[in-house]
C-alpha positions as CSV (number, residue, x, y, z in Angstrom):
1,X,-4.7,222.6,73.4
2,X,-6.6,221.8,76.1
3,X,-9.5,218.7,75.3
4,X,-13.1,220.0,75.2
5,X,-14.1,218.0,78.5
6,X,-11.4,219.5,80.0
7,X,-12.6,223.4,78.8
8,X,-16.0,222.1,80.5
9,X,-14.8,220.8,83.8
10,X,-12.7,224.1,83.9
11,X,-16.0,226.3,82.6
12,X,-17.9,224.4,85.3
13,X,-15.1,225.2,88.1
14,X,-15.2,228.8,87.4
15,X,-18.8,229.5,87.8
16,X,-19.3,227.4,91.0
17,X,-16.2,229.3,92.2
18,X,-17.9,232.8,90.8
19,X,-21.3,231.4,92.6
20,X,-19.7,230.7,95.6
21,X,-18.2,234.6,95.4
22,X,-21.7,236.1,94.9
23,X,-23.4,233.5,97.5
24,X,-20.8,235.1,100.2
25,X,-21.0,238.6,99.3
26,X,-24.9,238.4,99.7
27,X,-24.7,236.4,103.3
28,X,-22.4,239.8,104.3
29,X,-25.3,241.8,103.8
30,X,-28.5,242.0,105.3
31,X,-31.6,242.5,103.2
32,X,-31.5,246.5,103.5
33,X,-28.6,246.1,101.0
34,X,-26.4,247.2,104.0
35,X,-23.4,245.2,105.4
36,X,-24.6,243.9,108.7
37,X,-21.4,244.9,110.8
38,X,-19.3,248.5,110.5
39,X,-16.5,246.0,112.1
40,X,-15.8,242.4,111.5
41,X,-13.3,242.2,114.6
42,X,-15.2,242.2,118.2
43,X,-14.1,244.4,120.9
44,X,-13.7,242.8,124.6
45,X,-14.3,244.0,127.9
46,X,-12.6,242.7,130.6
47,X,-12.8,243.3,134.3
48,X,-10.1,242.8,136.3
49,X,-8.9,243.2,140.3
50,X,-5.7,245.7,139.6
51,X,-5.9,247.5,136.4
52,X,-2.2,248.3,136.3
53,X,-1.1,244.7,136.9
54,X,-3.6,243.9,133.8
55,X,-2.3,246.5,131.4
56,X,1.4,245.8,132.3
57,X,0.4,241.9,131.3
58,X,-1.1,243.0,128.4
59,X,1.1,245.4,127.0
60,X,4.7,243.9,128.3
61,X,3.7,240.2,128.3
62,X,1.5,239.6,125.2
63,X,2.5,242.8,123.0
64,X,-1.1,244.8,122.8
65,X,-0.4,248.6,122.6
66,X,-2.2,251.2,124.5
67,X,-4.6,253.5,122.4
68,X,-6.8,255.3,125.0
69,X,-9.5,254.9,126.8
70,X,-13.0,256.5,128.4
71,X,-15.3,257.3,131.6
72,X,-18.5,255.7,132.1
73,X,-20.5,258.4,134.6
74,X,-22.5,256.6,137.0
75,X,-25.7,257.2,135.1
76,X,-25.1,256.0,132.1
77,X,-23.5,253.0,133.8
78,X,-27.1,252.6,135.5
79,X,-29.0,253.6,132.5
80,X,-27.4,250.7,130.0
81,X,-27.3,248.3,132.6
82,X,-23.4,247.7,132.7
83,X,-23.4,248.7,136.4
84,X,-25.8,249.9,139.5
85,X,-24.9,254.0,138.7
86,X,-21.0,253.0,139.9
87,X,-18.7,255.0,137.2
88,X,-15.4,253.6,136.3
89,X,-12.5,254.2,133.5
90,X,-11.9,251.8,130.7
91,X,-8.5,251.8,129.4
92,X,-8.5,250.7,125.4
93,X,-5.7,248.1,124.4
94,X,-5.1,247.2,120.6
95,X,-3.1,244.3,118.7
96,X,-2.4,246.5,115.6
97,X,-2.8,249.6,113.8
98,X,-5.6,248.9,111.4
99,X,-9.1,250.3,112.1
100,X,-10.4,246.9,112.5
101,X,-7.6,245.7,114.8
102,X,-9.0,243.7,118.1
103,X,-9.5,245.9,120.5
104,X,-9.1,245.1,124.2
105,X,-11.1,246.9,127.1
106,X,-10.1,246.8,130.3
107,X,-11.6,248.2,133.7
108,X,-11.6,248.2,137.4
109,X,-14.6,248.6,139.0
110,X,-14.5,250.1,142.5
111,X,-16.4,248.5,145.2
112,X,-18.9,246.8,142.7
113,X,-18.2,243.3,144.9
114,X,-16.5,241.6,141.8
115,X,-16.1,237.6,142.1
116,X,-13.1,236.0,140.3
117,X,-14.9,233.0,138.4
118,X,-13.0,229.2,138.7
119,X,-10.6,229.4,135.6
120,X,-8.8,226.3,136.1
121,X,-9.7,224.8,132.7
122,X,-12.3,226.8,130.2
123,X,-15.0,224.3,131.2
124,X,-14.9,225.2,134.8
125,X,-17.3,228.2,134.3
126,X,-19.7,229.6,131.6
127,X,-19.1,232.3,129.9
128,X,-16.5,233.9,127.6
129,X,-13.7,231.8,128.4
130,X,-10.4,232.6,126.6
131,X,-8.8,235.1,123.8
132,X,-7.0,234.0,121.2
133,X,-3.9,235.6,120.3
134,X,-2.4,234.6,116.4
135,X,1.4,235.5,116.8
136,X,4.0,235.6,114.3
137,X,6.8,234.2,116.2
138,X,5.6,232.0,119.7
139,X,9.5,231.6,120.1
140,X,10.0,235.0,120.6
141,X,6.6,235.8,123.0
142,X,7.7,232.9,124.9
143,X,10.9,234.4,125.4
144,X,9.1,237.4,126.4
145,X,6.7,235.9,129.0
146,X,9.6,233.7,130.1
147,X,11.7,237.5,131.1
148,X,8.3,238.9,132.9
149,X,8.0,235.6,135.1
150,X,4.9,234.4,133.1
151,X,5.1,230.9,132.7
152,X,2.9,229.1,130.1
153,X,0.5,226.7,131.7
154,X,2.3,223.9,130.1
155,X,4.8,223.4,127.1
156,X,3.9,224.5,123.7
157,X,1.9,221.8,121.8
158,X,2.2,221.3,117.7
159,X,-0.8,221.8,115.9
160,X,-1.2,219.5,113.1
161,X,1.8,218.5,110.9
162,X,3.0,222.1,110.8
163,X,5.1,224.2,112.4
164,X,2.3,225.9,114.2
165,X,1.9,225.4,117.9
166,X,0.0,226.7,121.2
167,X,0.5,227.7,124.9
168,X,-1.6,228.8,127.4
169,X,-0.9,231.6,129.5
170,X,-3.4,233.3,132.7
171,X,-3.1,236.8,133.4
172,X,-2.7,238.4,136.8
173,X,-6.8,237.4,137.3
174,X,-6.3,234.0,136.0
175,X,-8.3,234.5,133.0
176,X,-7.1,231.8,130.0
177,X,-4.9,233.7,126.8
178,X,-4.5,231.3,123.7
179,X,-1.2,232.1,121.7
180,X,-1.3,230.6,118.7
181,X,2.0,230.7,116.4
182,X,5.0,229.1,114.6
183,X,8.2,228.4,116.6
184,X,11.1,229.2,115.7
């Protein structure tokens, strides 16, 4: 039988915990009673100087799958802002199944004068910096990298006391990819 200042403490835990529920399920929505976001996951658009060296890399090298992709026209390109009226092709890139998997958008853009930003280390430029890719086996996608010729920038470095660890690879534009994951 459990002592009455024990019931208490354990009353006491349950409605902070129960609180703590409600608090966060409130923060998710916005004051219409609406959630805030259809998607919790962000999507990503990348532009890169070779689109097929880039999906190769991102299929064969880090695992993402294909799903699709979509024409800009010109016009709308000019109209939103995402270009001066130059169209272009995005080619869609996904790391799972689920509706809210990450999705991955990459494009070439012809003769828009793209610069390739200084990627040596993430501080070297502003701006979105690096993905992050949680893996379930870093053994095995090293392995994988290793048989495409895609070195990691430097050995895989433990995390904590765990078994969980993290490389650094750069696609073919030099842009930074995080893998995150236990070894093997």
């Amino acid at each position: 039988m459990i002592a009455t200042g024990m019931k208490y403490k354990v009353h006491v835990l349950l409605v902070a915990w129960a609180l703590a529920g409600v608090l966060m399920i409130g923060i998710a929505w916005s004051a219409s009673g609406k959630a805030e976001f259809s998607k919790t996951t962000i999507d990503i658009g990348v532009v890169v100087s070779d689109v097929e060296k880039a999906a190769k890399f991102y299929t064969q090298a880090l695992g993402f799958t294909e799903t699709g992709g979509f024409d800009v026209p010109g016009q709308m390109a000019g109209d939103t802002g995402l270009t001066d009226n130059k169209p272009f092709k995005v080619r869609t890139f996904n790391l799972g199944k689920e509706p809210t998997a990450t999705t991955l958008k990459i494009m070439q853009i012809p003769d828009a004068g793209s610069k390739k930003v200084d990627n040596q280390y993430i501080g070297s430029s502003l701006g979105f910096r690096y993905l992050t890719v949680l893996v379930a086996d870093l053994t095995k996608t090293v392995e994988r990298l290793k048989q495409l010729q895609v070195s990691p920038v430097k050995p895989p470095y433990r995390l904590g006391g765990g078994n969980s660890y993290l490389i650094l690879v750069k696609d073919p534009d030099g842009n930074t990819i995080e893998l995150i994951g236990p070894m093997q």
